[in-house]
C-alpha positions as a Markdown table, in Angstrom:
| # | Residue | x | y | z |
|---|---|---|---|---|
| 1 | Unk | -14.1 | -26.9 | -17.2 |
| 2 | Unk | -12.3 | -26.6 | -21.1 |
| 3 | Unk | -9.8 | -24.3 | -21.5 |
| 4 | Unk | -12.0 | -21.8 | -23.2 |
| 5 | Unk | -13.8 | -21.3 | -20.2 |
| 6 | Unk | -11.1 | -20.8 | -18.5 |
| 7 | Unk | -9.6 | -18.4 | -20.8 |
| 8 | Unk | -13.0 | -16.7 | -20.5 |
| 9 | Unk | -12.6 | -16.3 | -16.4 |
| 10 | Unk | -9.1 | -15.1 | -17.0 |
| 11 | Unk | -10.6 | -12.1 | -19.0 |
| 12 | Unk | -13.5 | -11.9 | -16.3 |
| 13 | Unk | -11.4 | -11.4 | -13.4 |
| 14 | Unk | -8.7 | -8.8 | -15.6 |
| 15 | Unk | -11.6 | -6.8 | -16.7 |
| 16 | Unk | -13.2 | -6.4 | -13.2 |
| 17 | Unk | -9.7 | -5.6 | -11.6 |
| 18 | Unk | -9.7 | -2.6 | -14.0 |
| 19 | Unk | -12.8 | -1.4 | -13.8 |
| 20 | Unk | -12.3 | -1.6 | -10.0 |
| 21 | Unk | -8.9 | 0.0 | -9.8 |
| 22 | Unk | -10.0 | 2.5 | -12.4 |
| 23 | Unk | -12.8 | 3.5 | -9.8 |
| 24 | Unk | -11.2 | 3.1 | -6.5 |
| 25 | Unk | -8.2 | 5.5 | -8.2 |
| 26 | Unk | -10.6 | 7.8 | -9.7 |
| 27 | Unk | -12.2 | 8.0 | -5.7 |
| 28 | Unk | -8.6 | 8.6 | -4.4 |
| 29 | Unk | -7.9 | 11.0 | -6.7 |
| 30 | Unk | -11.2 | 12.8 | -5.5 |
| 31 | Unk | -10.0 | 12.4 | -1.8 |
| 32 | Unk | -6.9 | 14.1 | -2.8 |
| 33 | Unk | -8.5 | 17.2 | -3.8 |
| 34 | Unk | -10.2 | 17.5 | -0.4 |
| 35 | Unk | -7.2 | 18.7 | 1.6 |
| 36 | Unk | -3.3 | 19.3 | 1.1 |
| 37 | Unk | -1.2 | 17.1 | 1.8 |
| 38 | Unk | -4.4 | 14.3 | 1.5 |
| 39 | Unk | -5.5 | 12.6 | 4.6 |
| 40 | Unk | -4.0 | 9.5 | 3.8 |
| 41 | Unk | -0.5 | 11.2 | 3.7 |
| 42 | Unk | -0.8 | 13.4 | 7.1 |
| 43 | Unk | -2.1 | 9.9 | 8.9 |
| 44 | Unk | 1.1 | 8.0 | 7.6 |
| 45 | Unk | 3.1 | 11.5 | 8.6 |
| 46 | Unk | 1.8 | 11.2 | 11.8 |
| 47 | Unk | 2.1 | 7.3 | 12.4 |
| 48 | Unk | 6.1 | 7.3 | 11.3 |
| 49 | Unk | 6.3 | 10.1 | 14.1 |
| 50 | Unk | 4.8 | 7.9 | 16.7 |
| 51 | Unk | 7.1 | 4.9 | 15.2 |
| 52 | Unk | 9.6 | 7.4 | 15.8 |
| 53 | Unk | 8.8 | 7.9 | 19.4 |
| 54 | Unk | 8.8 | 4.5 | 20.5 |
| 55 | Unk | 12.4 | 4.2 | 19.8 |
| 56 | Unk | 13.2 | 7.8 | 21.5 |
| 57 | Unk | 14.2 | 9.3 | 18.6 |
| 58 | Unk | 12.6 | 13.0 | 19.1 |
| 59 | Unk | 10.9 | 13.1 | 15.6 |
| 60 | Unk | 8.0 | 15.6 | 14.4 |
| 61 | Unk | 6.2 | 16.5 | 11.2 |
| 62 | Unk | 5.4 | 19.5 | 8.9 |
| 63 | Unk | 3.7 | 20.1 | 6.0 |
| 64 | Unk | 6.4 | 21.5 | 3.3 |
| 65 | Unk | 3.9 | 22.8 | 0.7 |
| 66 | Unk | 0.2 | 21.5 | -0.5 |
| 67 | Unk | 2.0 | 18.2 | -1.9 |
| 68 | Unk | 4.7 | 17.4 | 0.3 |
| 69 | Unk | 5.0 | 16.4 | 4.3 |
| 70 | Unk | 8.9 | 16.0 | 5.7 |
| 71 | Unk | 9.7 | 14.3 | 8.5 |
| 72 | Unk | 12.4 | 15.5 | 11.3 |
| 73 | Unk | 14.3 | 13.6 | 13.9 |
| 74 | Unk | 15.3 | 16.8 | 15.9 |
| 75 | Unk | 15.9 | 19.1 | 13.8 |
| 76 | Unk | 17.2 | 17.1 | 10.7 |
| 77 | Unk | 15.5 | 16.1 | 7.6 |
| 78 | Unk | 14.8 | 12.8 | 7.5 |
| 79 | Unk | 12.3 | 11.8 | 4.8 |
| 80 | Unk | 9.5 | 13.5 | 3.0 |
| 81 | Unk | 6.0 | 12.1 | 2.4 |
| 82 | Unk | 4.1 | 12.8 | -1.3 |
| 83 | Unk | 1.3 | 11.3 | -2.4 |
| 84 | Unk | 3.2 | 8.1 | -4.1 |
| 85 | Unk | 4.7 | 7.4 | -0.4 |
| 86 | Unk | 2.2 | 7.3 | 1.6 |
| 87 | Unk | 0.8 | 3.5 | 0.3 |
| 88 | Unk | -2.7 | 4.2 | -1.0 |
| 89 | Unk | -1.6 | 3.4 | -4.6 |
| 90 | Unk | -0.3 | 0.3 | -3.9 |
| 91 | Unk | -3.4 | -0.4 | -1.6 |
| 92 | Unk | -6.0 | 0.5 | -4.4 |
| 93 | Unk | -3.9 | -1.8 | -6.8 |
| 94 | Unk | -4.0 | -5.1 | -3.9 |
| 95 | Unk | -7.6 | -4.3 | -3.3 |
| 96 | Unk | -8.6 | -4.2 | -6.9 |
| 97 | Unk | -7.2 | -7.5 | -7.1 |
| 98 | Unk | -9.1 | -8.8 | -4.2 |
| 99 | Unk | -12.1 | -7.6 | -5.7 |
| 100 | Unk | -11.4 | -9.3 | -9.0 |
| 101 | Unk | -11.5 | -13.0 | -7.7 |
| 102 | Unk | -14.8 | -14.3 | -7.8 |
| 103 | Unk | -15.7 | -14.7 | -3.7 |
| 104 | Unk | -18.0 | -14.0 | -1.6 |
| 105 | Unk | -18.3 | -10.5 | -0.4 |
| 106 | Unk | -17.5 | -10.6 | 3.0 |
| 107 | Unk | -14.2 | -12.2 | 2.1 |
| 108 | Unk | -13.2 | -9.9 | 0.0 |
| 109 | Unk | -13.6 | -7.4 | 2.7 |
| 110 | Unk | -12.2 | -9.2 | 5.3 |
| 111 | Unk | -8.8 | -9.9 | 3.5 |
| 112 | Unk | -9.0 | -6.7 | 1.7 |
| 113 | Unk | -8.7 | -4.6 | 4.8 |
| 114 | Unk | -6.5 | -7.5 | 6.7 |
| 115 | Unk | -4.3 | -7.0 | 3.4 |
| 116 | Unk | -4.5 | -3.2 | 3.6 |
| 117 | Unk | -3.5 | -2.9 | 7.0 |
| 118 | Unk | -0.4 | -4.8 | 6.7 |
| 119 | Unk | 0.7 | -2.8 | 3.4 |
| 120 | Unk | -0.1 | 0.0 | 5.5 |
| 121 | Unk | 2.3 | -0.9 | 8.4 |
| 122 | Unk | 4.8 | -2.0 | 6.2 |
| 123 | Unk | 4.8 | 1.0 | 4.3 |
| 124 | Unk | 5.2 | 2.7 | 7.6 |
| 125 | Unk | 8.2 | 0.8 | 8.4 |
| 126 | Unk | 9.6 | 1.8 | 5.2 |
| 127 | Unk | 9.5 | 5.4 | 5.6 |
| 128 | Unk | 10.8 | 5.5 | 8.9 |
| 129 | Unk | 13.4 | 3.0 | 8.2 |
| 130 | Unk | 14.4 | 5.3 | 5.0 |
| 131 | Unk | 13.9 | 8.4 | 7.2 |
| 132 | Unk | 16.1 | 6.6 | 9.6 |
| 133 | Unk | 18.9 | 5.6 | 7.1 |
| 134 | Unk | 19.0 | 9.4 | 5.2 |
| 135 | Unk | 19.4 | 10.4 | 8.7 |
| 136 | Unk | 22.0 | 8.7 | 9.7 |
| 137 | Unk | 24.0 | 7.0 | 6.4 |
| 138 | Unk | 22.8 | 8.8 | 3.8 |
| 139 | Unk | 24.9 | 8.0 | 1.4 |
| 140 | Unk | 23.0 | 4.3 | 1.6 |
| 141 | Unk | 19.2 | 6.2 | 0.8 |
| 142 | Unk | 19.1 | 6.3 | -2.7 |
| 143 | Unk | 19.8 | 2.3 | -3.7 |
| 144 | Unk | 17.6 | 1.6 | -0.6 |
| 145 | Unk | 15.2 | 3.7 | -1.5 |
| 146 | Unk | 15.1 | 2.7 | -5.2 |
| 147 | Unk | 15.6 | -0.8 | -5.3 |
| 148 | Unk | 15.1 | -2.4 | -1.6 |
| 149 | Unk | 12.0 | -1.0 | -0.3 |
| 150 | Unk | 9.8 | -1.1 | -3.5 |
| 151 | Unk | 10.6 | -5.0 | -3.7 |
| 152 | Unk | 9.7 | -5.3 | 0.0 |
| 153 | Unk | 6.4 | -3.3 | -0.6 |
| 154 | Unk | 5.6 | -5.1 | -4.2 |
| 155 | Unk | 6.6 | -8.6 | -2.6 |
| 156 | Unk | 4.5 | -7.8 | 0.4 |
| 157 | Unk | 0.9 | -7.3 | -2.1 |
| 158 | Unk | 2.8 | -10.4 | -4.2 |
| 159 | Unk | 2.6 | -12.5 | -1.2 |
| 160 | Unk | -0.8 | -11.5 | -0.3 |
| 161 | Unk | -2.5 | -12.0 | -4.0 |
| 162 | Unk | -0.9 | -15.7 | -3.7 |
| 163 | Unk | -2.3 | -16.5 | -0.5 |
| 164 | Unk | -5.5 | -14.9 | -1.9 |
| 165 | Unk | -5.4 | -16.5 | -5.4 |
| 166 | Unk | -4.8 | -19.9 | -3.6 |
| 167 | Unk | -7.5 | -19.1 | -0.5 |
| 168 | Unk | -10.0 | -18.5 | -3.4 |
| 169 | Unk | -8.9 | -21.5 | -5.7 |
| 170 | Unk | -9.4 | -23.8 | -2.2 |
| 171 | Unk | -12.9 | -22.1 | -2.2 |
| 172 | Unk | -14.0 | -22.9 | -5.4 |
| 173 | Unk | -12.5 | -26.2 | -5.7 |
| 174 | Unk | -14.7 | -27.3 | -2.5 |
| 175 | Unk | -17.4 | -25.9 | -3.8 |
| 176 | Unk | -17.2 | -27.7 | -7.0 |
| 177 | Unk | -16.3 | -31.0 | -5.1 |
């Protein structure tokens, strides 16, 4: 294979993760319309709560307004859940990628939902962890909030596309062989 057709996959695989993410988004933007807060958001409210629970702390959840879900140990504050936090965003963009690579279809499945899932419970961690640290040091929440967390949840998908990228480059390169 010359480096034109390579260039030529390149585009392939950029312009099917777009026109995937732009569909997938365009779906989850639908969804969101369906109830407030979304689905996704109250299942993630009600998962940190449970996260909660296994460590005693005496947490529950409430919806705030149509676009906003807080989260209480006790009585407290502890973290709020909008449609940005609750990982579907990131999820449509490691999917899309998934998608992208040229595999077959019960792969992309397979690791896009293994992928999902573990986004998912990370993302979980990361709100009760914040939740956690606003309740209890919150002078530390902002910094964590703005700069820790999003590199553990963008190094999680990170990770994932390279074990992906690399699975599918194994495939092909066997197939080839």
């Amino acid at each position: 294979m010359n480096l034109k057709d390579n260039e030529k996959r390149l585009w392939h695989i950029i312009l099917r993760w777009l026109i995937y993410y732009m569909i997938l988004y365009a779906a989850y933007t639908l969804a969101l319309n369906i109830s407030a807060p979304d689905v996704f958001t109250r299942i993630t409210a009600v998962m940190v709560e449970k996260l909660y629970g296994l460590f005693g702390l005496p947490a529950h959840w409430e919806i705030i307004n149509p676009r906003e879900t807080g989260i209480f140990i006790g009585e407290n504050w502890a973290a709020k859940i909008v449609e940005g936090c609750n990982g579907m965003s990131i999820i449509i963009l490691f999917i899309s990628f998934v998608w992208a690579f040229p595999a077959s279809w019960r792969d992309k499945i397979l690791f896009g939902l293994g992928g999902s899932l573990l986004i998912w419970l990370v993302n979980i961690g990361r709100i009760a962890l914040l939740g956690w640290i606003y309740y209890r040091r919150p002078a530390y929440f902002d910094i964590i909030h703005r700069v820790f967390f999003p590199g553990i949840m963008y190094g999680t998908v990170i990770v994932l596309w390279i074990v992906w990228a690399s699975r599918v480059r194994n495939f092909t390169h066997s197939i080839k062989n």
